[in-house]
Phi, psi and omega in degrees: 000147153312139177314321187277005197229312190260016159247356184276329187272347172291297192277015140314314179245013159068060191235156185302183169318293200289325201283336195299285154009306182297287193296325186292296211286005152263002149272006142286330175263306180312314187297329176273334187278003180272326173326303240267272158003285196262351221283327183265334177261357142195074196329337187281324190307322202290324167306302191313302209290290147014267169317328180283304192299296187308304157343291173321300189304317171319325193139000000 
């Protein structure tokens, strides 16, 4: 999702600051715990997660 898709669906399930806050940094952790792993056996995965952490990071 686009920065404009994920406050429209943040403001769907209606969830506060700290609940947001919680759900980004487990998606900062899937993205990240996944390199180590993966990074050479399956790269597209690593490319997505690659895209999901910036996302995160972005906002």
């Amino acid at each position: 999702m686009d920065s404009r898709g994920r406050e429209e669906f943040r403001g769907a399930l209606g969830l506060d600051d700290d609940t947001w806050l919680r759900a980004r940094a487990w998606a900062l952790f899937i993205a990240v715990m996944t390199f180590p792993y993966y990074w050479t056996t399956m790269p597209v995965r690593c490319a997505d997660r690659v895209v999901m952490a910036r996302a995160v990071l972005g906002g």
